[in-house]
C-alpha positions in Angstrom: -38.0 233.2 285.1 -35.0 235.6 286.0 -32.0 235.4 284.2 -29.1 233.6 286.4 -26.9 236.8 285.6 -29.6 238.5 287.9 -30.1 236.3 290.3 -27.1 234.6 290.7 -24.3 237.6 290.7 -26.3 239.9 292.5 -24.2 243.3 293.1 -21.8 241.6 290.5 -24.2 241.8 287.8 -23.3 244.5 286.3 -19.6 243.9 285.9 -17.7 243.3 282.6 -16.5 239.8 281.1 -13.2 240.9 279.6 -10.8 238.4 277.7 -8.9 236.3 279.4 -5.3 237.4 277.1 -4.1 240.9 277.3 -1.3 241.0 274.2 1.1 243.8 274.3 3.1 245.6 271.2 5.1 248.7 271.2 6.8 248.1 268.1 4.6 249.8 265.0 5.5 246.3 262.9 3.5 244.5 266.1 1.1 246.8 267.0 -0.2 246.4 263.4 0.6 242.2 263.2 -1.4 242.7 266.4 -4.3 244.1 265.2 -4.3 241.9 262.3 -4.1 238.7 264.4 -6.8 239.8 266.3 -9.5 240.5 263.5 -8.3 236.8 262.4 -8.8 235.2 265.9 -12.1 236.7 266.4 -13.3 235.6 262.9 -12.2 232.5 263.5 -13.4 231.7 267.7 -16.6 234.5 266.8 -15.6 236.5 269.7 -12.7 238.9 270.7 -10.4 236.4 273.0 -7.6 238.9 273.3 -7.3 242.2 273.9 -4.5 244.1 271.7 -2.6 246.9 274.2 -0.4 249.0 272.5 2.7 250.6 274.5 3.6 253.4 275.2 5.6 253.1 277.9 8.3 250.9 276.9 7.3 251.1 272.8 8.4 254.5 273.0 11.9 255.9 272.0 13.3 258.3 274.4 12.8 261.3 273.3 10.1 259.8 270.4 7.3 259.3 272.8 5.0 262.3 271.2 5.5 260.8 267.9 5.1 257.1 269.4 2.0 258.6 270.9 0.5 260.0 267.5 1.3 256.5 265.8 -0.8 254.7 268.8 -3.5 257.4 268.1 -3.5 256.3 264.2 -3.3 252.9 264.7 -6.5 253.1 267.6 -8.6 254.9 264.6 -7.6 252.4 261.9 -8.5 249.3 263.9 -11.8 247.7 263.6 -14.7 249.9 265.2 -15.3 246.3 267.2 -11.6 245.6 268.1 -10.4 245.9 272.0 -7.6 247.9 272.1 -6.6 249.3 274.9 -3.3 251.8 275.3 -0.3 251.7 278.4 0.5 254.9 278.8 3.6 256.6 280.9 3.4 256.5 285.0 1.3 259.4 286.2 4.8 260.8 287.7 6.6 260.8 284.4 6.9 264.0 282.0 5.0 262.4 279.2 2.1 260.9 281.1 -0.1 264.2 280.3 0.9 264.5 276.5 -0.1 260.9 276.2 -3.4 261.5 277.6 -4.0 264.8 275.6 -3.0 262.8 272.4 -4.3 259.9 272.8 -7.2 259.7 275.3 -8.8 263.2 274.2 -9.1 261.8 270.6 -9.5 258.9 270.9 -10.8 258.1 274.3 -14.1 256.1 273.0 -13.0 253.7 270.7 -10.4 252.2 273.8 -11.6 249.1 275.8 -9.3 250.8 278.5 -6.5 252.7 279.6 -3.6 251.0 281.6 -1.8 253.5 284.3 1.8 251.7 285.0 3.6 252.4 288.0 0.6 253.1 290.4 1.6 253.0 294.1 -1.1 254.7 296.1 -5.1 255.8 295.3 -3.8 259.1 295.2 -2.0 257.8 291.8 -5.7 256.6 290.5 -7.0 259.4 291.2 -4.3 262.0 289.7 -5.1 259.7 286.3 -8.7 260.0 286.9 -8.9 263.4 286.9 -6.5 263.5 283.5 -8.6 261.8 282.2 -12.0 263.6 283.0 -10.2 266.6 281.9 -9.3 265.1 278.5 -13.2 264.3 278.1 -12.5 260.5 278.3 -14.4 260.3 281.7 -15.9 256.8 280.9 -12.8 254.6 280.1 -11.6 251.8 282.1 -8.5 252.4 284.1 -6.4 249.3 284.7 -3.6 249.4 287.2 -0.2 247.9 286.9 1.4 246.7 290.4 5.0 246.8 290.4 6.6 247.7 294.2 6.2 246.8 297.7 4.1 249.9 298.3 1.8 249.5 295.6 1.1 245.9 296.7 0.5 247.3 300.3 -2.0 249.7 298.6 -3.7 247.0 296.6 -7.2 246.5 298.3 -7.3 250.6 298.2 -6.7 250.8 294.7 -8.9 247.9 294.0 -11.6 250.1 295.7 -11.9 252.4 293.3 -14.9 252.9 290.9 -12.9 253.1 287.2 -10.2 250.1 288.0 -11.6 248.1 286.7 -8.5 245.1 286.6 -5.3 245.3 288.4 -2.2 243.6 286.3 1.2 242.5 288.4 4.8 243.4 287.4 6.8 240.8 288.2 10.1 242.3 286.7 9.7 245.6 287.9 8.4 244.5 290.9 11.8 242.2 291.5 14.2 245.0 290.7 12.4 247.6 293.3 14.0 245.1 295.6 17.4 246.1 294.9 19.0 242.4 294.7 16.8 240.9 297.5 15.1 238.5 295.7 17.3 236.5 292.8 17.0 236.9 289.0 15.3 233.1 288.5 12.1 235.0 289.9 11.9 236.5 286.8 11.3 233.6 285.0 8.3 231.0 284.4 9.1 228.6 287.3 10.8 230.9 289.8 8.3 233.6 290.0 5.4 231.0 291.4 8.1 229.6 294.5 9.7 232.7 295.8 8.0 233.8 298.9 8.0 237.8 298.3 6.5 237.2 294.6 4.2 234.6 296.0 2.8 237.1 298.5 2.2 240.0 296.1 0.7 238.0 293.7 -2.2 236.8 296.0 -2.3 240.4 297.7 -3.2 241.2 294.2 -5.7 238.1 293.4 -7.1 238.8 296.5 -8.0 242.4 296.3 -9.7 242.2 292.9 -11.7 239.5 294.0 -12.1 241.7 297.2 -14.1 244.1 294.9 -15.4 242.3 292.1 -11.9 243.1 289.8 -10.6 241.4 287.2 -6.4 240.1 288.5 -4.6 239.9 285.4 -1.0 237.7 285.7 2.1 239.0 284.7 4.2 238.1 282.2 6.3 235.1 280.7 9.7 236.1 279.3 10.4 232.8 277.7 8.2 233.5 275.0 9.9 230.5 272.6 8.9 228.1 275.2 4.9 227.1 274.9 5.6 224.7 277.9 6.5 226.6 280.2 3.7 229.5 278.9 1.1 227.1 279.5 2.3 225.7 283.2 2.8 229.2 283.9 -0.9 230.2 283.3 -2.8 227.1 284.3 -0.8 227.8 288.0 -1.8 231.4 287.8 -5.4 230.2 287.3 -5.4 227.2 289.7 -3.3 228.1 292.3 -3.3 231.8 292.3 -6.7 232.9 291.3 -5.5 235.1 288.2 -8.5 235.2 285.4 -6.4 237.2 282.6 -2.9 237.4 281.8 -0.4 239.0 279.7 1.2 237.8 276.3 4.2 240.1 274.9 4.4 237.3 271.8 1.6 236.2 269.5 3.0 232.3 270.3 1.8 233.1 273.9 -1.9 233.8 273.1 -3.3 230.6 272.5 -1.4 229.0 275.8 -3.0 231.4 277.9 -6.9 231.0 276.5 -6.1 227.2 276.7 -5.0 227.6 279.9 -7.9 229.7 281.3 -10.8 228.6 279.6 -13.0 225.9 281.0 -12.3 222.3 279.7 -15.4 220.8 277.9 -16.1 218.0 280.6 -16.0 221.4 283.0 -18.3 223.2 280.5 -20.9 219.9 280.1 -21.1 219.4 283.4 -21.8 223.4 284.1 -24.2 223.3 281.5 -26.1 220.5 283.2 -26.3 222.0 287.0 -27.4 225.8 285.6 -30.0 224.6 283.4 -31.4 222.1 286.3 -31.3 225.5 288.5 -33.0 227.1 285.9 -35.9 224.7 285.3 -36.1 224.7 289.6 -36.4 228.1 289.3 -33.0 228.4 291.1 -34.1 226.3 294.3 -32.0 223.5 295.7 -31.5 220.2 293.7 -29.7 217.0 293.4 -26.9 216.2 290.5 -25.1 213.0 290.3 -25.5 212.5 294.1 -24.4 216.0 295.3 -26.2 218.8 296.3 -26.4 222.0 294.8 -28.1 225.6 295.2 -27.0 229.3 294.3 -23.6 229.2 296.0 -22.7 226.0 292.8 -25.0 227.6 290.6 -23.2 230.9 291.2 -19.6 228.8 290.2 -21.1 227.0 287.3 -22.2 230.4 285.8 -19.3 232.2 286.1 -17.6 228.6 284.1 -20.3 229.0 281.3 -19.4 233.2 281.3 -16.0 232.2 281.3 -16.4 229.8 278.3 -18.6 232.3 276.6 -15.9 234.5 276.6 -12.9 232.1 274.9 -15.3 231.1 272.2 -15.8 227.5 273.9 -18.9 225.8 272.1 -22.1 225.7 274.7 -24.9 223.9 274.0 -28.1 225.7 272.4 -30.0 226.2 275.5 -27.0 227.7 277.5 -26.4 230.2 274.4 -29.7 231.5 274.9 -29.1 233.2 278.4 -26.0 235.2 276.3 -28.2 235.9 273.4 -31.0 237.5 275.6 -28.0 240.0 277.3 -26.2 240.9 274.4 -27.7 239.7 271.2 -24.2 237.4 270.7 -25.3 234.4 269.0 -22.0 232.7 268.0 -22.0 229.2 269.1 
């Protein structure tokens, strides 16, 4: 019988389960702690549940950002050859956006999970980054897009349209201060930035356009990084309300929050299990559950909650590990 990957995505098939935690460093003392912490999570959940992004946007001295860019470049070929690192490099308008992708994407370019492009506002930006990175002989990387400005949320569905974007991540604090003091400081912070209409809007502009296209919307960041609270209210409403499926840490106390947040509980998981392997066994024609209905639109939702758990390192039962061990030879349980 066909896998439920095949029959069940359809043109979505092919696209890329990527961690649910994006973690960002800049500091060489954090982009190594980084690293570390993330050889020691996946040994201990027997999959990668982060990503480890290493900055050079805002990691960089002024004035130090070729030397910043050579320490990213080390630390990419010292990490694990099975490690996701990715690399934020300068906006594609700024004077060391093509020295970081001649130093860092040209030697390094295959060993990244992808390539974040801050400050895009139009396809045209995509596209200008593209072709940098073509030239560089990196054509294959992911590009993920950060959205911080009116225009760039305007342009979101565009941008989302493009073949190598392959996630598109929200600003929130740039995004704020573009507005020159029109929208107040508290929607910067954990509660604030989910009740203020403007941020409100932009946010499901975003959701909406990677969804649009089969994208993965990653949620912004949490600046009260002391407070697990708030971390995890932040990310379950980013999940349940907003339709995010990744989102930022900038502090390692923030990672676990977030995969707690955005991994599937284990009633959630059980009862997924349950429905898919019924559609299975019906060779994906309707059946009945508990009293409800169900056929490939719920079979469709109850996959993508055993790919998501899959993904976290959430236990799944020894017939549902099967359908992962046929696609990728993973057989951590």
């Amino acid at each position: 019988m066909s896998h439920p990957r095949d029959v069940l995505l359809g043109a979505q098939a092919s696209g890329v389960v990527i961690p649910v935690c994006d973690h960002y460093s800049g500091v060489e003392a954090r982009m190594r702690k980084s690293l570390q912490l993330q050889a020691e999570m996946t040994q201990e959940f027997g999959t990668c549940v982060f990503d480890v992004t290493l900055d050079c946007e805002d990691g960089a001295p002024v004035g130090g950002e070729a030397e910043h860019a050579a320490l990213v470049t080390e630390l990419v070929l010292s990490a694990d050859a099975n490690a996701r690192v990715a690399v934020r490099v300068h906006a594609v308008n700024h004077t060391s956006f093509e020295a970081d992708i001649a130093a860092i994407a040209s030697k390094v370019g295959q060993r990244l999970s992808h390539i974040m492009i801050p400050k895009v506002e139009s396809l045209a930006d995509v596209g200008f980054a593209e072709r940098a990175l073509i030239a560089a002989g990196a054509k294959d990387i992911p590009i993920h897009v950060l959205i911080e400005s009116p225009t760039a949320v305007h342009n979101a569905f565009a941008i989302a349209g493009h073949a190598r974007v392959q996630s598109l991540s929200f600003g929130l604090m740039d995004f704020v201060s573009t507005h020159n003091g029109a929208i107040p400081a508290q929607a910067m912070q954990s509660a604030g930035q989910f009740s203020h209409p403007l941020v409100v809007r932009a946010k499901l502009e975003i959701a909406s356009a990677c969804h649009a296209h089969g994208k993965v919307p990653s949620h912004c960041v949490v600046t009260e990084f002391t407070d697990a609270n708030a971390m995890r209210a932040a990310a379950e409403r980013a999940s349940q309300e907003f339709g995010f499926t990744r989102m930022w840490s900038i502090h390692p106390s923030q990672i676990r929050p977030i995969l707690e947040a955005l991994s599937p509980k284990a009633a959630e998981i059980e009862l997924a299990s349950e429905i898919v392997l019924a559609g299975f066994k019906a060779q994906w024609a309707p059946i009945s559950h508990q009293g409800h209905l169900h056929d490939r639109a719920s079979y469709r939702f109850y996959w993508q909650v055993l790919e998501r758990a899959h993904s976290t390192g959430r236990h799944l039962a020894k017939e549902v590990l099967e359908f992962f061990i046929q696609t990728t030879g993973d057989s951590h349980a």
